[in-house]
N, C-alpha and C positions, 0 to 999 in steps of 0.2 A: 677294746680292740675289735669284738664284734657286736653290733644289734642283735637284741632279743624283742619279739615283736608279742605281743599277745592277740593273736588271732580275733577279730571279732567280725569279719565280715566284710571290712574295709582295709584296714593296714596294710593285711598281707597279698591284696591286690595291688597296692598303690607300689608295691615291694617289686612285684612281677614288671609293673609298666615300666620301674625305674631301670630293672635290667634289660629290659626289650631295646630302650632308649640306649643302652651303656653298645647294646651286640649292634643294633643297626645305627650306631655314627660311626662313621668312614672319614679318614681326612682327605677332602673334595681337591688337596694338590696332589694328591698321588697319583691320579688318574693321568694327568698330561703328562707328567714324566714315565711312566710305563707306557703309553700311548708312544713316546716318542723312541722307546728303547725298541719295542715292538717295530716300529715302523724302519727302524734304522738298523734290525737284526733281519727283516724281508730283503731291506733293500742288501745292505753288503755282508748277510753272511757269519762266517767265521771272525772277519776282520771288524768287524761291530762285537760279537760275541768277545771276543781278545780284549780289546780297548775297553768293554764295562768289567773286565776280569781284573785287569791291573787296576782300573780307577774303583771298584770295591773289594778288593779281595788282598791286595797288595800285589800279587807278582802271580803273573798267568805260566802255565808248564810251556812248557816246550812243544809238547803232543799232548793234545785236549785230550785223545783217547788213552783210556790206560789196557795195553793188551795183557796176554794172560801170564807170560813171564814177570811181569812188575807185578801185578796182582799175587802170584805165589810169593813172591818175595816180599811186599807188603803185607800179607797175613802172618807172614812169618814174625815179626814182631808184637804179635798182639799177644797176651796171656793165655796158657794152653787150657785155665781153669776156664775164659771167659768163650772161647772156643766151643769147650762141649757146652757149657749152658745155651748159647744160641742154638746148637744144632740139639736139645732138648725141647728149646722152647720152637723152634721149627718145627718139630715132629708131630705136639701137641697140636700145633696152626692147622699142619696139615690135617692129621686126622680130622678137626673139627670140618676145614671146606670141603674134604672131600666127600663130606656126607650133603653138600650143597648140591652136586651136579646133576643136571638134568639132561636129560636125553631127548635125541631127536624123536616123531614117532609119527607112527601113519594109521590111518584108520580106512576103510571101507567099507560102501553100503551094498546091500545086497541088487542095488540099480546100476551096479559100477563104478560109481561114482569113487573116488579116489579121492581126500585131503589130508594136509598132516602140520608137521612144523621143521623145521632145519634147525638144531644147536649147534654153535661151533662159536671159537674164543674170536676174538678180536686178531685181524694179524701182526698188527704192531704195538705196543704200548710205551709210552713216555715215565718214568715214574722219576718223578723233586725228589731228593733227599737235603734237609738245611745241614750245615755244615756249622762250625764255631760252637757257641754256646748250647745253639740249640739241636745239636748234633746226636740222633738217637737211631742206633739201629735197627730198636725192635720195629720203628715205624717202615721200615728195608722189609723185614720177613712179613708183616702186618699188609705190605701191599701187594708184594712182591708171589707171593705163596701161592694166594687166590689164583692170581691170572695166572701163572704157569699151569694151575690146574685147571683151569678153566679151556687152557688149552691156545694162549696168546703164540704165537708164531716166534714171536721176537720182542724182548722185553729190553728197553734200554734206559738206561738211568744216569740222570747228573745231579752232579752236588759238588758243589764250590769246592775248590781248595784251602788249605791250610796259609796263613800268610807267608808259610816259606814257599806256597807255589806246590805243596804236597800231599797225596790226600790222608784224608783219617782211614785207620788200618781198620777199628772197629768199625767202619761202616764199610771198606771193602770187603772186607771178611764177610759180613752178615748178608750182602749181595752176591758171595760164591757160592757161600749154603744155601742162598733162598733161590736161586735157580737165574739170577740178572744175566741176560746174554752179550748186551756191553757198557762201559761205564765211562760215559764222559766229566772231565774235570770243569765243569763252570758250571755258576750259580745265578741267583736271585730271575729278575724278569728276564734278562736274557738268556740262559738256560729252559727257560719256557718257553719263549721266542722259536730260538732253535730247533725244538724238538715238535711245534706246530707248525712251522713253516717249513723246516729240512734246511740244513745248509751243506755246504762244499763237503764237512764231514760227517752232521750228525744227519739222520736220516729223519724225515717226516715219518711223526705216528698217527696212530685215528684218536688216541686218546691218554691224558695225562691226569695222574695221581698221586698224591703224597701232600706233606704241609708245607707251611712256607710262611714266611713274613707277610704283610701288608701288599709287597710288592708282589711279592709271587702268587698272594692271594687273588692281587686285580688284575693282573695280566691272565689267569688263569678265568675268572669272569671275564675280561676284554675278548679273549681267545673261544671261549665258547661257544660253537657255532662251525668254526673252523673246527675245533678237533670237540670231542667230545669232553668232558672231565667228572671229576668224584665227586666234589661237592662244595664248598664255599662255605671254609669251617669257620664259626666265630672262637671266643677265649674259649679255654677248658673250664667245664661245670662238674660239679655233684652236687648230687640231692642225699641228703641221708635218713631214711624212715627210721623214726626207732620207738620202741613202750617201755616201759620202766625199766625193763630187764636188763638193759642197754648195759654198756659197759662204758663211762664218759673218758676211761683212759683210748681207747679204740676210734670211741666214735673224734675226739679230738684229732688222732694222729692220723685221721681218714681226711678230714675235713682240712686240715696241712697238705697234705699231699697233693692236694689239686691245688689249693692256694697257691703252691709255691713255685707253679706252670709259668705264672702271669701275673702281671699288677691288675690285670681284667678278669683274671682269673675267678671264680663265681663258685663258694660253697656254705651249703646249704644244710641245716640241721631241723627237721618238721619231728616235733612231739609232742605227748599227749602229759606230760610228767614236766612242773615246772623245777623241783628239785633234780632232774636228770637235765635241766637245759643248765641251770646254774653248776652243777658239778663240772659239766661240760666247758663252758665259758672259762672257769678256774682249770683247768688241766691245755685249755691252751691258751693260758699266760702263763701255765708253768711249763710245758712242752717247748713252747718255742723257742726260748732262751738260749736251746742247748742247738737249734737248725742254722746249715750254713745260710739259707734263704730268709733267715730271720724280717730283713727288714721287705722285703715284696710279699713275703706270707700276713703282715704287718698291713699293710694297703691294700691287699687283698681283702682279705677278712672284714677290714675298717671301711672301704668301701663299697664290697659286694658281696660280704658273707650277712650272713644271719642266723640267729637262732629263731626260729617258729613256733611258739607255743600255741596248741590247738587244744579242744575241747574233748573229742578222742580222736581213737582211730580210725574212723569212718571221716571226721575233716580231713585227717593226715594224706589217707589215700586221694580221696578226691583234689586236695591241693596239688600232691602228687603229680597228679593225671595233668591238671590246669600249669604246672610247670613243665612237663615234657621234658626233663634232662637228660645229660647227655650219658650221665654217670648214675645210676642207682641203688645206693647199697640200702636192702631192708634188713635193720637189725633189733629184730624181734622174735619174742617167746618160740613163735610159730614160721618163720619167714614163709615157706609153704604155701600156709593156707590164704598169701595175698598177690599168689605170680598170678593170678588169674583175673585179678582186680587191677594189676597196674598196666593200661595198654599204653602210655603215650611215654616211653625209652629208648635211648638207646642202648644201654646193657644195663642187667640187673642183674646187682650181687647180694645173695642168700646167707644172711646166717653171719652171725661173727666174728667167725673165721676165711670168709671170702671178698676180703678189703678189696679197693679198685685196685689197686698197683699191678695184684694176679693177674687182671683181664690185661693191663698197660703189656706186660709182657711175655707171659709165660702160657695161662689159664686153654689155652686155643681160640676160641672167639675173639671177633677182628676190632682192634682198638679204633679203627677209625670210625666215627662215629656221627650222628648227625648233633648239632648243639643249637642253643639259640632257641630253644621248643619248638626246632624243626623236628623232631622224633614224633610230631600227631602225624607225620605223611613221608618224612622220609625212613628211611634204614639204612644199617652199618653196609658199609662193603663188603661185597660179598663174591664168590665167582660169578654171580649173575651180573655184578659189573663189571664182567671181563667178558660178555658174550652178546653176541647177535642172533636175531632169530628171524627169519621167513617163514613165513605160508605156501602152501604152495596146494593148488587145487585140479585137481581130474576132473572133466566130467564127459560121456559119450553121447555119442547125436540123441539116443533116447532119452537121456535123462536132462540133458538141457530142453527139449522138445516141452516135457513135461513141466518142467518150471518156466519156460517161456513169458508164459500173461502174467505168472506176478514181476517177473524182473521188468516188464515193459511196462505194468502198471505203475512200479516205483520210480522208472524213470521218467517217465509223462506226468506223473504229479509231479516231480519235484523240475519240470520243464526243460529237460535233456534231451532234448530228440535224439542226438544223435546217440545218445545210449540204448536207448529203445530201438534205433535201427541195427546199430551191433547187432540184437538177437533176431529183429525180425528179419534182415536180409539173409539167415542161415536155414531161413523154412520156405523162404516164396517158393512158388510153384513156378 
């Protein structure tokens, strides 16, 4: 069900290419068909948006928008247990982003001279939510949270309906708690469409976030440029660090858990302990038997999982680093003593007790994350992707006087006159 690979220098390279190849193939017809949704949601609107509602979704509402009376009445049907946990696992979100926010700030020199920076949220924001199967609210508080703290003006969210033309409660609900200011019903590339271009009802934002199919993924690159966006997720990864100590019932049902995302799905087990990889290997063909996801956990594993046996833990890490994943659980003696050696993640989970699932939903820090071993340059979403910043610069006839000949220096070598005249025409005599 899954490869075990023995480390020696080469394999576990040829391992990495093979999933680089798996993240960057794209199916080369989805382009013209989003291309053509895109084009035909600018031109008519609402009445394009409608017409790809019923033709993917089965039956379009009545009123795209859902205002706040349907909304209370909508949550009211959800379970009063599942309720408080969202507004727990919201509280966590927050506390964590709101240790993120930065402040505008100004400085000055004893020349007069005045500079500084402007922070302030984005004023509008788009946020996808997938609907059907892949319908999950934590990814709702997971985006939703940041930006309202970040201090977005107006946060607006769509996500498909239900084939009765209905939406899902659990992801209305998780959009009341997390602060969404309005909730349109339609989905896939034409709910992206919509919300970069503006139509009759949904309003143009500066920038869209959340996950999404193929299609919502390309229209979301197609669109970039026009509005701003998160990021261009590929399948879901983990990596799992472990030394003997490991527990292979653990590190198994870790390593399921993300499997069971996607048939592209990609997880990972690097150790230094060949009897800790085979116990492992044996506990998930006996684990899996009993999961509803049995057979895509099954393809997963069989085509993009592995087991990595390395020589220690000094390969482990450095593989590590050279994978860059999305997900990182170290589970070892010390976890500790290697958050400092592992630079290239997206989140890293410590210790035995802190599987990925915590961070999926509850932990505080933000599940969306960079995959693909985009984590050597990118990072998770954060409030910093809900904000714009300015410079903004003083200076008095003295103090420009004085820096004068180098600014006219720098513009005469790099052959701007007319920048050099900028300063010189404020001194002629």
């Amino acid at each position: 069900m899954i490869t075990t690979v023995i480390a020696d220098g080469k394999k576990e390279y040829e391992f990495i290419d093979y999933l680089k190849k798996r993240a960057q193939s794209s199916d080369k017809n989805v382009i013209p068909v989003v291309s053509d949704i895109l084009e035909n949601v600018r031109e008519n609107g609402d009445a394009a948006v409608r017409e790809y509602t019923v033709k993917f979704d089965g039956k379009a509402p009545e009123r795209a928008e859902i205002d706040s009376e349907q909304i209370d009445s909508i949550i009211a049907k959800c379970d009063e247990k599942y309720i408080e946990t969202v507004k727990k696992a919201a509280a966590n979100i927050a506390d964590f982003h709101q240790r993120q926010v930065q402040q505008s700030w100004l400085t000055t020199k004893p020349n007069g001279v005045m500079m500084g920076q402007r922070v302030r949220g984005l004023k509008r924001v788009g946020l996808y939510v997938p609907g059907g199967t892949a319908a999950y609210p934590s990814s709702v508080l997971m985006n939703a949270i940041p930006a309202k703290i970040a201090g977005v003006q107006e946060l607006v969210m769509c996500t498909p309906p239900q084939k009765d033309g209905t939406p899902n409660p659990d992801i209305i609900a998780a959009a009341k708690i997390a602060g969404v200011d309005r909730i349109f019903l339609m989905g896939g590339a034409q709910a992206v469409a919509a919300m970069a271009y503006g139509t009759e009802t949904v309003p143009k934002v500066d920038k869209i976030v959340g996950p999404g199919n193929i299609f919502v993924a390309t229209a979301k690159k197609l669109l970039y440029g026009t509005v701003d966006i998160d990021m261009i997720a590929g399948p879901s990864e983990i990596l799992i660090v472990a030394d003997k100590t490991a527990d292979p019932k653990f590190l198994a049902a870790d390593l399921m858990s993300q499997a069971e995302h996607d048939r592209l799905a990609s997880a990972i087990l690097l150790t230094d302990s060949a009897e800790l990889a085979a116990q492992t290997e044996a506990e998930l063909a006996r684990q899996v038997q009993s999961l509803s996801r049995k057979e895509i956990i099954e393809e997963s594993l069989r085509n993009f999982g592995a087991i990595i046996v390395c020589s220690d833990i000094a390969q482990v890490i450095n593989f590590a680093n050279e994978l860059a994943p999305e997900h990182l659980e170290v589970c070892c003696a010390d976890p500790m003593e290697y958050v400092g050696k592992l630079d290239n993640a997206g989140s890293v989970f410590l210790g035995n007790y802190s599987p990925e699932p915590l961070g999926d939903y509850f932990a505080g820090p933000n599940h969306v994350l960079p995959t693909s071993g985009t984590a050597r340059f990118f990072s998770p979403l954060s409030v910093d992707s809900f904000v714009k910043k300015s410079s903004f610069i003083y200076y008095t006839e003295d103090a420009l006087r004085a820096d004068s000949a180098d600014v006219v220096r720098f513009a005469e070598t790099e052959g701007l006159t007319a920048h050099a005249n900028s300063i010189k025409v404020r001194f002629e005599d």
